[in-house]
N, C-alpha and C positions, 0 to 999 in steps of 0.2 A: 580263193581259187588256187593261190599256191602252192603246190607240195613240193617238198624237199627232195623224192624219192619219186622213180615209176612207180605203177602197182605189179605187186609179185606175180600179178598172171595168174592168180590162182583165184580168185574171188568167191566166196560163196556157192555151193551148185557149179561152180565149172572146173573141176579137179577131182571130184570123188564126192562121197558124201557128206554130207554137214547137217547142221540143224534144220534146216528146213525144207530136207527131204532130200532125194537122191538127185544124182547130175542129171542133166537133161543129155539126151543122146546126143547133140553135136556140140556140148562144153568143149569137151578135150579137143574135138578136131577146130574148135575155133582158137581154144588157147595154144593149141600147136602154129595154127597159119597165121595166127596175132606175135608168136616168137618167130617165127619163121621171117616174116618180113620187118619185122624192126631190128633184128642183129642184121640182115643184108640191106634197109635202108635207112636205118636211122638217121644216118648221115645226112643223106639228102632231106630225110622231112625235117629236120630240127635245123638245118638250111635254109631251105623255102620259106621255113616259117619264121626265121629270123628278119629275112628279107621285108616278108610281106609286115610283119607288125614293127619293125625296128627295136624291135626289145628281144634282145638275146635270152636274158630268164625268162619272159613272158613265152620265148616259143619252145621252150624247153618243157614248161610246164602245162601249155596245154595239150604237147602230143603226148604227155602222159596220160590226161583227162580223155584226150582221144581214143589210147589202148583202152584204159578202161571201157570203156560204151563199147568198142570193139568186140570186146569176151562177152557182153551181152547180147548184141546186135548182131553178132557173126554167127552164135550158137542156134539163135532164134530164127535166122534169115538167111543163113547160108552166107560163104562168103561171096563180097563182092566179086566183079567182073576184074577191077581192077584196085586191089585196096590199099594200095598208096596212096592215089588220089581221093580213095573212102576217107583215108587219114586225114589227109592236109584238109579236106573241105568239114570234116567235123572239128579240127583241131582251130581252121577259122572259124567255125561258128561260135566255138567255146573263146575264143579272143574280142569275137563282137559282143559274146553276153556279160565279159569281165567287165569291158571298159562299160558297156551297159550299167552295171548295176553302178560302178565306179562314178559316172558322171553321163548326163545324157549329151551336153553340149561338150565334151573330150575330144579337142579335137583329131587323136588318131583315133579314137569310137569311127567318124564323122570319114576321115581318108579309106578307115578299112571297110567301113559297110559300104561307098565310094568306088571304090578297088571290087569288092566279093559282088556288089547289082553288077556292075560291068560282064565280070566273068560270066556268071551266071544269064546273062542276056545271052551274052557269044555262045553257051552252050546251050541255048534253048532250055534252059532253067535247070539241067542238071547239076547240079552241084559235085554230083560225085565223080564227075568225069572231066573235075577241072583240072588243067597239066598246068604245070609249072614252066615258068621259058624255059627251052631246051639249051637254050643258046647260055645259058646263065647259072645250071647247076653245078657246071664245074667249079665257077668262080665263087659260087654261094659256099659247097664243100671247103675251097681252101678257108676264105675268109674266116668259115667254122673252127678249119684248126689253130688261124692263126689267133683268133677271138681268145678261141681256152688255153691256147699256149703264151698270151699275153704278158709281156714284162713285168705290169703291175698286181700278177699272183704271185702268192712261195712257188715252189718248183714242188710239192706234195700238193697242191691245190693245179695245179698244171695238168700231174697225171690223172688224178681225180678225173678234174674236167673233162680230160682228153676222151679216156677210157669211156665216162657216162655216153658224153653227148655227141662224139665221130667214132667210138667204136661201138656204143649203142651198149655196153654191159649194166648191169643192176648194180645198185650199192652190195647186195651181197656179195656177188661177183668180186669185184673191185677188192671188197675187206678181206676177202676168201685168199685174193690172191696175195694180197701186201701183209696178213697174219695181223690185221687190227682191226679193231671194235668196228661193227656195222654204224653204230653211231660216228666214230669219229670220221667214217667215210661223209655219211650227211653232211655233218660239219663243214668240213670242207667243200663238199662243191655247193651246202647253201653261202656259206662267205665267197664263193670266188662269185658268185651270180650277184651278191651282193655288192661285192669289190669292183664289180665290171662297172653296174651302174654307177653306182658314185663316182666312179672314174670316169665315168663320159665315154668309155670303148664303143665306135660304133661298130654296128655290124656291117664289115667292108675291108676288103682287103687293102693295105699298107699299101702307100705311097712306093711305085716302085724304086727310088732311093732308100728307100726303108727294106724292102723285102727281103734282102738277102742279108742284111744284118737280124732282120728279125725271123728267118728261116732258120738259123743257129738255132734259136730256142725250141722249135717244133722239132727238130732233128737230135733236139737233148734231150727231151720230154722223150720221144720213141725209143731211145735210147736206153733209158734209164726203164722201161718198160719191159724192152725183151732183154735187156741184162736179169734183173730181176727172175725173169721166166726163163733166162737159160742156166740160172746156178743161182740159187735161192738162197739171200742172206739169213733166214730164221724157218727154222720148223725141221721136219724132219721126211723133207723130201728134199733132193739134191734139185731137183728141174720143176718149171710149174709150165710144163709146154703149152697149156691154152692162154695162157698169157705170153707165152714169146710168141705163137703163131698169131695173137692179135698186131701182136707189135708189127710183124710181116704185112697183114694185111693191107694195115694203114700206112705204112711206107711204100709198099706197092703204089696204093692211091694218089701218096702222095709225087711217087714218081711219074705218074700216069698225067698228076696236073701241074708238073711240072720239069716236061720232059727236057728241059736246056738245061737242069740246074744239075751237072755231075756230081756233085757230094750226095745231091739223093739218089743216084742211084751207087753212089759209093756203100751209104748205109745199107740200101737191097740187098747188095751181094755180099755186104759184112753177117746183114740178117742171116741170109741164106748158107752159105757155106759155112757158118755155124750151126746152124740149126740142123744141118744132113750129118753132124756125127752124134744126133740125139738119140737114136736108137744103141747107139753101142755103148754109150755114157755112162747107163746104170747095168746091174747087175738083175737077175731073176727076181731078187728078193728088194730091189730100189738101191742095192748099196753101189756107191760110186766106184766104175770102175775107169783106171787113170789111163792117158793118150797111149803109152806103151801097151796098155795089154788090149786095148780096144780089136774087138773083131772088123778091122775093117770093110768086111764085105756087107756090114751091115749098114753103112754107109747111103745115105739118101742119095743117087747117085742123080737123082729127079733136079734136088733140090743141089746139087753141086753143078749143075751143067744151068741152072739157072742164076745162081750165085756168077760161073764166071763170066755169062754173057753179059750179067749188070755191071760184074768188075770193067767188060769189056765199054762198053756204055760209058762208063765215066773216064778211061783212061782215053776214048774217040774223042772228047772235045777239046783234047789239047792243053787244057789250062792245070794239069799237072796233079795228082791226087790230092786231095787233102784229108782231113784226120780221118775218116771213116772209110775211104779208097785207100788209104794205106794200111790200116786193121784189114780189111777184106783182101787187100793183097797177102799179107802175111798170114790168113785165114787160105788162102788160096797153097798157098807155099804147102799146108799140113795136107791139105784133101786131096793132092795132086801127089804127095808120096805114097811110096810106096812100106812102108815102115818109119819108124821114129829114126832108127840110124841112118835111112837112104834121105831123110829130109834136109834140102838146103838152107842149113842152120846159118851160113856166113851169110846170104841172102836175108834172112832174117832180122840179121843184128842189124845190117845197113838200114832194112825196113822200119825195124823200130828206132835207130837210131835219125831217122829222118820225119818220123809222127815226136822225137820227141823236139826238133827241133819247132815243128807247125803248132802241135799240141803239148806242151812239158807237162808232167804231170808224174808223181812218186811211182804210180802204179806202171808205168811206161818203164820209167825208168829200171824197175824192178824183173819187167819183162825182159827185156833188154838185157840184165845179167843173169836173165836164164839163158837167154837164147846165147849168150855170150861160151857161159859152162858147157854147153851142148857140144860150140864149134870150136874151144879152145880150150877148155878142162876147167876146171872147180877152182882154180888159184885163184885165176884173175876173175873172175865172179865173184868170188866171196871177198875182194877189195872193194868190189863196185856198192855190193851190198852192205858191205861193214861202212862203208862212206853214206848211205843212205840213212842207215840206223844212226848215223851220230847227228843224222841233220834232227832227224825226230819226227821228219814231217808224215811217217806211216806207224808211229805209236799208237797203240790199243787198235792194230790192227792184225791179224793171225797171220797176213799172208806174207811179213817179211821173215817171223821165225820159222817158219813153214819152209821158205826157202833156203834160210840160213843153212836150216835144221838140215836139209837135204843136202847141201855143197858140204856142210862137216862130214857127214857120211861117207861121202863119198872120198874125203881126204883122211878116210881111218878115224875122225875125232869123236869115236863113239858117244861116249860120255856126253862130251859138248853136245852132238845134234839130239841126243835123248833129252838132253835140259834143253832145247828147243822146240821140239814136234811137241815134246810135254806141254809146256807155255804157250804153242800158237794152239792148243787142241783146248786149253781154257779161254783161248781169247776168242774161241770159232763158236757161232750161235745156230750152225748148220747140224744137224744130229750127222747126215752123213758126210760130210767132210770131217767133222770132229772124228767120228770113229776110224775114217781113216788116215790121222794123223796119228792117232794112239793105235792103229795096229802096227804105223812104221817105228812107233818109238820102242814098240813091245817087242818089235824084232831084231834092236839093236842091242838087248840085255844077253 
């Protein structure tokens, strides 16, 4: 009963034609309302269904077995009244016939046909009209993220998981977006489903001692998600925006179920006041265009007056920003100028200089002697930078000669920053930030 992957939604007859004759007139409108409700609830059914079987892969994989029957039964009968609960009541049946075939005396066989007679009495035998506690979805959702966001995965088996089973995407999807093999997507989330068991992970939210150290992990994971999807480290598209607006989504969610914890909603308004200068980013043709020449009127002015009410959310409880409230303030500093020159660059340096205290990290630090060149000239930047490059700790990576390359520039050292832009535009895996490293070194000959 196990599969690795949902099904593509396309099955035989419900997509177009196939061998065995033309679609049936309501395929497509079931495969649409079958997509339709599992990217807006996936979440919740692969929750419920955790809850209900206590087996995290088992409820992963039957509300796949569920879509399927779905695109056939939806096409044939129209859709349900209400087919989320259509879901979770065929995704239980498909969990009573596994342990069925598995063992008849099992004893979660024995709890869960136990559990689904009950319901099914309470609804006068409807099955399809079984709700899930309302009092309890929230808490099933988090436990979800914190489940696939678990310690005892890599941090590539994290986003996997995160992405399948709380943002509800396909392995396509996923491979589409990170530029690697649909297989090696499987891979990974069949081992993390494998990983959890052996591990003993139950399905249940973290002791709350535990929470907020294990909250870091879920807020790295989203992270590392809508970076990805805001400036893409391979291929040759600079942005993959339906993966940073996933990332959005599920941060939203996550600040929604956990409205005390100020760093998430620090991450919200980092998400978001990032993601409002995506329209100006690229150019007609995808090519990157840089903070100086962006049109800012094109500016999500949506997504910037939501960005600073979550900035404002996290700075209302007091307990002071941390790393993700500090990026979103200094995300705040750019979307609130009015140009690159009128922006409060000294403001800046404090800002970074204060994530790097909470957060250290080479890429901070690197930030930090930009923002330094901006508000004090290229001198004392290109110390800060030429200190960072002996430490070593951002070798074989493009963005420290990239900046190098830029502060030589600007101090006349022609030569020098062309044998810079040159070397980080070999070290960039980006088609379009590569090209536009080599258009600035092609402008220094």
């Amino acid at each position: 009963m196990a599969r690795a992957d949902r099904p593509a939604l396309t099955p035989p007859g419900a997509g177009g034609p196939s061998a065995t004759g033309p679609a049936r007139p309501g395929a497509e409108s079931a495969r649409r309302a079958v997509e339709a409700v599992w990217r807006i609830e996936s979440a919740r059914i692969v929750s419920a269904l955790a809850r209900y079987t206590g087996d995290f892969g088992l409820a992963e994989d039957v509300a796949q077995e569920a879509l399927a029957e779905a695109l056939v039964t939806w096409a044939r009968d129209g859709e349900p009244v209400n087919p989320v609960n259509w879901l979770l009541a065929t995704a239980r049946r498909r969990a009573i016939d596994g342990f069925r075939r598995r063992s008849a005396l099992d004893e979660r066989y024995a709890l869960i046909a136990d559990r689904s007679a009950g319901d099914e009495t309470a609804t006068g035998g409807r099955s399809e009209d079984l709700l899930w506690d309302p009092d309890r979805v929230d808490d099933d959702i988090l436990a979800l993220m914190f489940v696939a966001c678990h310690p005892v995965l890599s941090p590539e088996a994290r986003v996997a998981l995160t992405l399948r089973v709380v943002g509800g995407l396909s392995s396509e999807e996923i491979a589409r977006a990170f530029l690697v093999p649909v297989p090696t997507v499987q891979a990974r989330i069949t081992r993390a489903k494998k990983t959890i068991a052996a591990a003993g992970v139950p399905f249940e939210l973290p002791p709350s001692g535990e929470r907020r150290e294990r909250l870091g992990g879920v807020l790295s994971v989203l992270y590392v998600i809508f970076t990805e999807g805001s400036t893409a480290t391979t291929g040759d598209t600079l942005l993959r925006p339906d993966l940073a607006y996933e990332a959005i989504r599920l941060a939203r969610m996550l600040a929604a179920l956990l409205p005390d914890e100020p760093e998430v909603y620090g991450q919200v308004a980092l998400f978001e006041l990032t993601a409002a200068r995506f329209p100006a980013r690229t150019g007609p043709d995808g090519e990157a265009v840089l903070l100086e020449h962006q049109n800012r009127r094109l500016w999500d002015r949506a997504a910037i007056r939501r960005g600073l009410a979550a900035l404002g959310g996290a700075t209302a409880a007091g307990r002071g920003l941390g790393p993700y409230g500090l990026q979103a303030a200094i995300a705040a500093c750019h979307t609130s100028a009015p140009s690159v020159a009128e922006t409060d660059w000294e403001r800046i340096v404090i800002l970074y200089e204060a994530l790097g205290r909470v957060a250290p990290s080479p890429v901070v630090e690197l930030n930090r002697a930009v923002a330094v060149a901006m508000a004090n000239g290229p001198l004392m930047a290109l110390d800060l930078v030429d200190e960072l490059a002996a430490s070593g700790r951002l070798s074989g990576s493009h963005l420290l000669p990239s900046v190098r390359g830029e502060l030589l520039a600007r101090l006349g050292r022609t030569v020098e920053a062309r044998e810079e832009l040159e070397f980080a535009a070999r070290l960039c895996d980006n088609v379009r930030e590569r090209s536009v490293l080599l258009r600035k070194a092609a402008a220094l000959e």
